[in-house]
ZADO-1210 file (C-alpha; in nm, 4 decimals, padded with zeros to 6 digits):
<atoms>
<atom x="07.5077" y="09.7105" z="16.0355" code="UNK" pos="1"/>
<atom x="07.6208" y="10.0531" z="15.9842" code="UNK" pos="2"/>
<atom x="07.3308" y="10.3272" z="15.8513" code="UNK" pos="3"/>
<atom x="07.4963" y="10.5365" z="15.6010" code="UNK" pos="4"/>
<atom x="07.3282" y="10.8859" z="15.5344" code="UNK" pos="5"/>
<atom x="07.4242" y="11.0993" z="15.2052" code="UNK" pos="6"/>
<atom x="07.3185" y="11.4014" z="15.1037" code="UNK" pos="7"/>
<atom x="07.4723" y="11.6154" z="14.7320" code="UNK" pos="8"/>
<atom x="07.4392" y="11.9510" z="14.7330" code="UNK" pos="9"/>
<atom x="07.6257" y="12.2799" z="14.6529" code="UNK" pos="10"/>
<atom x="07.9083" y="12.3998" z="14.8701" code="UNK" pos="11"/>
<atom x="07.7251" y="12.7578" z="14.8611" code="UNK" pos="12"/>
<atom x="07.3972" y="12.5931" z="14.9812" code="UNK" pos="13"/>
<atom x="07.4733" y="12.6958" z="15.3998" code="UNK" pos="14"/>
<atom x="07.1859" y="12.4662" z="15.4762" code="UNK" pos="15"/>
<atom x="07.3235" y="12.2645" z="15.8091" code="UNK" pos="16"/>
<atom x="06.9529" y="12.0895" z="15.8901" code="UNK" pos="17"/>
<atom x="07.0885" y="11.7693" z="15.7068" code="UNK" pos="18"/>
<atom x="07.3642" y="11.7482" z="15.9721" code="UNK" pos="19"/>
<atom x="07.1566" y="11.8302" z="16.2446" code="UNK" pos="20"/>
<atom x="06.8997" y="11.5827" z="16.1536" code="UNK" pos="21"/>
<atom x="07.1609" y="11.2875" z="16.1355" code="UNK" pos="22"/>
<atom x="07.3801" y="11.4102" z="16.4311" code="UNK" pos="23"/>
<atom x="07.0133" y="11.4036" z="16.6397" code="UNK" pos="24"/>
<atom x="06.9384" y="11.0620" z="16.5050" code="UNK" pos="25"/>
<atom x="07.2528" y="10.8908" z="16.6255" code="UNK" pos="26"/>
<atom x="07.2470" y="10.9747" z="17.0035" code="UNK" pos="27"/>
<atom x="07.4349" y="11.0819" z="17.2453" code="UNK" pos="28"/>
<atom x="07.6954" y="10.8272" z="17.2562" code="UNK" pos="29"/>
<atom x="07.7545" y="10.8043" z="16.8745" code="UNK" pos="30"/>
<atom x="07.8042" y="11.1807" z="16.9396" code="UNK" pos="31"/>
<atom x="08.0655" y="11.1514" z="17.2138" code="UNK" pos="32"/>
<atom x="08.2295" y="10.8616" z="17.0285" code="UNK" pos="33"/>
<atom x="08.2656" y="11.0720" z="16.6965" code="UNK" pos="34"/>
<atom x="08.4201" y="11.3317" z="16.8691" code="UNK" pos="35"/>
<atom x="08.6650" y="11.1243" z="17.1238" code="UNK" pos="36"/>
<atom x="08.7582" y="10.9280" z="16.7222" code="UNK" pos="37"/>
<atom x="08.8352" y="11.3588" z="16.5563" code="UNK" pos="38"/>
<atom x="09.0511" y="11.4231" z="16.8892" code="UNK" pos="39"/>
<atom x="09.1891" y="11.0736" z="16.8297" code="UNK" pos="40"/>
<atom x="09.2923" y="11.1854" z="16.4638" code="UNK" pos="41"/>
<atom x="09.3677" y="11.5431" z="16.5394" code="UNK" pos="42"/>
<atom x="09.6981" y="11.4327" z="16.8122" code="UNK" pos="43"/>
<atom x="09.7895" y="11.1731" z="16.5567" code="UNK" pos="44"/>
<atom x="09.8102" y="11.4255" z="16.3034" code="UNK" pos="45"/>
<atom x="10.0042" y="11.6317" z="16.5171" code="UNK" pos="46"/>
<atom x="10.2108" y="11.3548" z="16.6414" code="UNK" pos="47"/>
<atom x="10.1180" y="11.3405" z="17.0225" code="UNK" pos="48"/>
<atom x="10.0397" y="11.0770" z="17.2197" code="UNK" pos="49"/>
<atom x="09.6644" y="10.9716" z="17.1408" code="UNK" pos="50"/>
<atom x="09.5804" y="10.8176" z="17.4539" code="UNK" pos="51"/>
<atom x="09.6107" y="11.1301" z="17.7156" code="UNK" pos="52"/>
<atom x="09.4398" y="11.3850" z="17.5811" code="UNK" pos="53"/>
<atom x="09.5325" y="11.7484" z="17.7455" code="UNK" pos="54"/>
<atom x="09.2009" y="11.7744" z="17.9146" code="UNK" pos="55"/>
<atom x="09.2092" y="11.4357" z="18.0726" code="UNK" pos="56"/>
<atom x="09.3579" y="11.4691" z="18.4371" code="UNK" pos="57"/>
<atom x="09.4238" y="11.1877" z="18.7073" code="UNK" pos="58"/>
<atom x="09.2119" y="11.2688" z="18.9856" code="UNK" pos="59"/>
<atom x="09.4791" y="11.2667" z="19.3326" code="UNK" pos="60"/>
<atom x="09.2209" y="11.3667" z="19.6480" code="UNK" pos="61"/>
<atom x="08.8924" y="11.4002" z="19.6539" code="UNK" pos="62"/>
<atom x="08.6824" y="11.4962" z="19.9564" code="UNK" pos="63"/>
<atom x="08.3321" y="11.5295" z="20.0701" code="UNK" pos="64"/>
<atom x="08.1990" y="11.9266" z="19.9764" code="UNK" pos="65"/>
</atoms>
């Protein structure tokens, strides 16, 4: 089940401690999966293709350094 965290206050109030307080309770992975589901929505918006993002290369050679 899903934790859902709310906090009202004024758009003024530039008080980011709530955010940084949930974002460091979820972990790393609910981090990276958060961001991979904005990039997800931001080339939809845009209407590119959602599954290669621009950053995302195939790897041809590698070699020992």
């Amino acid at each position: 089940m899903r934790v859902i965290e709310e906090k009202y206050m004024r758009i003024m109030d530039d008080r980011r401690s709530f955010d940084v307080h949930f974002w460091q309770s979820q972990g790393d992975r609910a981090i990276f999966e958060a961001v991979l589901e904005a990039l997800r929505d931001y080339f939809l918006v845009r209407g590119k293709d959602a599954d290669e993002f621009r950053l995302q290369r195939t790897v041809e050679s590698f070699q020992k350094a």
